[in-house]
C-alpha positions in Angstrom: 42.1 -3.4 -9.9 42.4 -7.0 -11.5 39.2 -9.2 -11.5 38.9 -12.7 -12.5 35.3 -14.3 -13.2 34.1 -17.5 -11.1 31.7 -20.0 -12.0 29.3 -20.4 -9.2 29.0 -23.6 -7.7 25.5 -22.7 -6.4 22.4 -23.9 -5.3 19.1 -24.3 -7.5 17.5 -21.0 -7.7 14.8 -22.5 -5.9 15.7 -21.6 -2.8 16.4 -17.8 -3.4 15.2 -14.5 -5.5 18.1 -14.7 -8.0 18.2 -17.2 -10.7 21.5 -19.8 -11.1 22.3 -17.8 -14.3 21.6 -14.4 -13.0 24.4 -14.4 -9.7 27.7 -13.6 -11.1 30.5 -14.3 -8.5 34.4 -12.6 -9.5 37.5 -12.9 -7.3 38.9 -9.3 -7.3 42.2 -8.4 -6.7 43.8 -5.1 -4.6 45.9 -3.6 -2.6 46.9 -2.0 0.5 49.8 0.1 0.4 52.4 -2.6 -1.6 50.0 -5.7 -0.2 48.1 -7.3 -2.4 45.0 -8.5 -1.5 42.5 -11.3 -2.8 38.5 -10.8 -2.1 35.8 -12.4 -3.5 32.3 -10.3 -4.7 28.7 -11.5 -5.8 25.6 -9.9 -7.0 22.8 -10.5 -8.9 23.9 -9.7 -13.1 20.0 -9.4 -13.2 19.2 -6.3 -11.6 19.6 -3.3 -12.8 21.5 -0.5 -11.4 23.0 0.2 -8.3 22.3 -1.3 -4.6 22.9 -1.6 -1.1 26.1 -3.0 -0.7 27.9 -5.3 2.5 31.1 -6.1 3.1 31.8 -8.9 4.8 34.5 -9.8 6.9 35.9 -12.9 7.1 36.6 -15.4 10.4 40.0 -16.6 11.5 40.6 -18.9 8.2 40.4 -16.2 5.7 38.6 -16.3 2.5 37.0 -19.2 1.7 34.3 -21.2 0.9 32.0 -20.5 4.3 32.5 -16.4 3.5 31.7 -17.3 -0.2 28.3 -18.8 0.5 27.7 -15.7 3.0 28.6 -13.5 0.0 26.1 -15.7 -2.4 23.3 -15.3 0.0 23.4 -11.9 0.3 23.7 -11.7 -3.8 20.3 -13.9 -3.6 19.0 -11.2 -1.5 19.6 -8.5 -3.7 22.5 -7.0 -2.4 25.8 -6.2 -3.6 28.5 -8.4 -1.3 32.0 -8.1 -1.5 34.4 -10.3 0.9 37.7 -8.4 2.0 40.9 -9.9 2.2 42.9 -9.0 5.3 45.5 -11.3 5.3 46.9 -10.9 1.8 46.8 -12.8 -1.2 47.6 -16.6 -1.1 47.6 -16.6 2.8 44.6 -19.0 3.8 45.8 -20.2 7.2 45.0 -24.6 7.1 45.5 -25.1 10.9 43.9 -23.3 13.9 47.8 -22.5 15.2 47.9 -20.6 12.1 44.9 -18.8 12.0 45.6 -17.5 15.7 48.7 -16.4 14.3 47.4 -14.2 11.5 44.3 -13.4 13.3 46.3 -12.2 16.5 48.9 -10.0 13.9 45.7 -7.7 12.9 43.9 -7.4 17.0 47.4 -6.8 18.2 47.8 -3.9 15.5 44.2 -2.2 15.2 45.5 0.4 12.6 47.2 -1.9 10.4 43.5 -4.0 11.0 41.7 -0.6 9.7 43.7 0.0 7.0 43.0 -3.3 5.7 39.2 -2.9 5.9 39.4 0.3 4.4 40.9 -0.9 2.0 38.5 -3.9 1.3 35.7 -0.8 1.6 37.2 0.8 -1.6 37.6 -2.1 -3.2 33.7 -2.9 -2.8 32.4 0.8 -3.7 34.4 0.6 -6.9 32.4 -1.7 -8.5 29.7 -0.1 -10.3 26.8 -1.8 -8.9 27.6 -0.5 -5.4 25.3 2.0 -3.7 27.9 3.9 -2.1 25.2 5.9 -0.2 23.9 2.7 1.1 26.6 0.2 2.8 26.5 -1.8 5.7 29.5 -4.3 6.9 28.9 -7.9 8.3 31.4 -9.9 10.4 32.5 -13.7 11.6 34.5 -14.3 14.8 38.0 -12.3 13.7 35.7 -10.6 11.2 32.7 -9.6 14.0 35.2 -7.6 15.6 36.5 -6.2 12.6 33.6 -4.8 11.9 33.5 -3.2 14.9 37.0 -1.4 14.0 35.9 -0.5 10.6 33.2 1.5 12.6 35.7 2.9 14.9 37.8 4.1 11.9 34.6 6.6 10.8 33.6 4.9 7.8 30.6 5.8 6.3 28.5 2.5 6.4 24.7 2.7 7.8 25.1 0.1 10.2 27.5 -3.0 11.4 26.2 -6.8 12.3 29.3 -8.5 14.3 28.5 -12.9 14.5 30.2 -14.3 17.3 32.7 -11.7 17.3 35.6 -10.8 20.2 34.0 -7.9 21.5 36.2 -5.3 23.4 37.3 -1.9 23.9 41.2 -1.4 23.7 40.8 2.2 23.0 37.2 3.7 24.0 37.5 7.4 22.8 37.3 5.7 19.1 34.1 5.2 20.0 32.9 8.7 19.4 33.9 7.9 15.0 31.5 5.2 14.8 28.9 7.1 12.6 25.9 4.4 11.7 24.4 1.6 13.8 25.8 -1.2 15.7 24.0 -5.0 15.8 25.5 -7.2 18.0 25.0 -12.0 17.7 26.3 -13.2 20.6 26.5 -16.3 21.8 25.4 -16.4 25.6 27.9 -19.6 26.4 30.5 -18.1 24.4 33.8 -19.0 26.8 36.1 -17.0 24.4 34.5 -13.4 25.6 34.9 -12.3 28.4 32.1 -10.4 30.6 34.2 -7.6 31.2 35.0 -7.1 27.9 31.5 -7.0 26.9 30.8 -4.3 29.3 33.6 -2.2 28.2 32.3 -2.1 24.7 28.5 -1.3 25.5 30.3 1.3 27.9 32.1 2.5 24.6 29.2 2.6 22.6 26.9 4.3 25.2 29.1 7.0 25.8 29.5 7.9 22.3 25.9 7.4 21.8 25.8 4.9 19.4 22.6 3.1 17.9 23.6 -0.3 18.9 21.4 -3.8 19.7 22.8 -7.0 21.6 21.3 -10.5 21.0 22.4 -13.1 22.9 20.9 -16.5 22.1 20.7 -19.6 24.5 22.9 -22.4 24.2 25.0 -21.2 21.6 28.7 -21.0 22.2 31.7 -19.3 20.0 31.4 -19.6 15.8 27.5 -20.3 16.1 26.8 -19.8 12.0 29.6 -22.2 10.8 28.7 -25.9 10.6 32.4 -26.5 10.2 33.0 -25.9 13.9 31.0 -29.5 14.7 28.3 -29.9 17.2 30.2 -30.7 20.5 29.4 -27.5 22.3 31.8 -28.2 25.1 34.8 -26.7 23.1 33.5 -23.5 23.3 33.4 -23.3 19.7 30.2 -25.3 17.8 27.2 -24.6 15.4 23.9 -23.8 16.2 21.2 -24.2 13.7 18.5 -22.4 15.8 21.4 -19.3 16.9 22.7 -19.6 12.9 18.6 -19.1 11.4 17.9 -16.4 14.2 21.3 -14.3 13.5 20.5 -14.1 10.1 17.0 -13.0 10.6 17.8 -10.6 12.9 20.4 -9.3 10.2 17.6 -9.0 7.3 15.8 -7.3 9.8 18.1 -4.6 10.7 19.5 -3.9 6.9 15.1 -3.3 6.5 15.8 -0.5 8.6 18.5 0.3 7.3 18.0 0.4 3.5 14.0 0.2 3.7 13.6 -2.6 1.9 13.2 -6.1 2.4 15.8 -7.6 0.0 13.6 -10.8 -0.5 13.4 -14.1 0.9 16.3 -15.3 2.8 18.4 -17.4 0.2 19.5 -20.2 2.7 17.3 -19.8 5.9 
């Protein structure tokens, strides 16, 4: 495994628990199989010894800045975050044509999507400040329902938070692999899922008898937490400042059950 250190373009430390000086970002490289693959981790150079650790998945556009500051927030917060690379090194998608294109390779082929996550998984529980006893996975859009397959693939994390994710079930029985707990950010006008779909999946997860929660907030339509999307809801695709501060509340509140501790104050919220 290559790594390469970042400077951080951050944010005074007045608005989080870490420091400027103290939250060390590195863009690691890795592979799957002959792929290699480009993520980006942050954590708090402060704190001693190991901690809860998240991977986080990123949305239809790859790695980049928005999955960066998601990765720096959760650093602020005390965790470990490490932000996987499925599409392979160098391939940022710059047009919405694009992105559906990669995005649509990886739901079309859900084992070639799993190996990929797995493979992000390693990547984050070889760095030494990783609890690998305590992990949980987060997820935007394309990344909220890969989160959802990392699950299905019987990985060992203590819980999943899918944002805005395409929820389905294209092959239930997986459901019975999913071994910690499932949270759920949905937007309630989100055009892009479909009801049906939604069902199939809380069929899934009921019939393997999954801990799972579902929040749907008001007004909020597809890509809620990303100010990038704009503000003209009737694309089906916007930000929501109110659905954006309540998702990541109700995040913090399920990695306190999870972990059993409160992390800190929320870095950005």
């Amino acid at each position: 495994m290559l790594t390469r250190a970042d400077t951080l373009p951050g944010k005074s430390s007045a608005i989080g628990t870490v420091p400027h000086a103290a939250l060390k970002t590195q863009v690691i490289e890795y592979r799957d199989g002959d792929q290699v693959l480009e993520g980006y981790l942050a954590y708090d150079a402060a704190k001693v010894g190991k901690r809860p650790a998240v991977l986080i998945v990123h949305d239809w556009k790859g790695v980049g800045p928005t999955v960066q500051q998601r990765a720096q927030q959760l650093a602020r917060l005390g965790y470990l975050a490490f932000a996987a690379d499925i599409y392979g090194k160098g391939v940022r998608p710059d047009s919405p044509e694009a992105a559906s294109a990669q995005a649509g390779k990886y739901k079309q082929d859900r084992a070639l999507f799993r190996s990929r996550l797995q493979a992000g998984y390693r990547a984050m529980l070889a760095s030494p400040q990783a609890d690998a006893a305590r992990t949980a996975a987060i997820g935007y859009c394309f990344g909220g329902t890969g989160v959802l397959e990392l699950a299905r693939a019987g990985v060992d994390v203590r819980g999943v938070v899918s944002f805005h994710g395409g929820l389905d079930s294209p092959t239930p029985a997986d459901g019975k692999n999913i071994r910690g707990k499932v949270l759920i950010l949905h937007g309630a006008e989100d055009p892009f899922v479909k009801p049906a779909d939604i069902d199939a999946l809380l069929a899934e997860l009921r019939s393997a008898d999954v801990d799972w929660q579902m929040i749907s907030y008001s007004g909020a339509v597809h890509s809620f937490t990303n100010p990038d999307a704009g503000n003209d809801a009737s694309t089906g695709a916007a930000y929501n400042a109110s659905a954006d501060r309540r998702s990541w509340g109700a995040m913090r509140q399920f990695f306190d059950e999870l972990f059993n501790a409160s992390g800190g104050k929320p870095a950005d919220q």
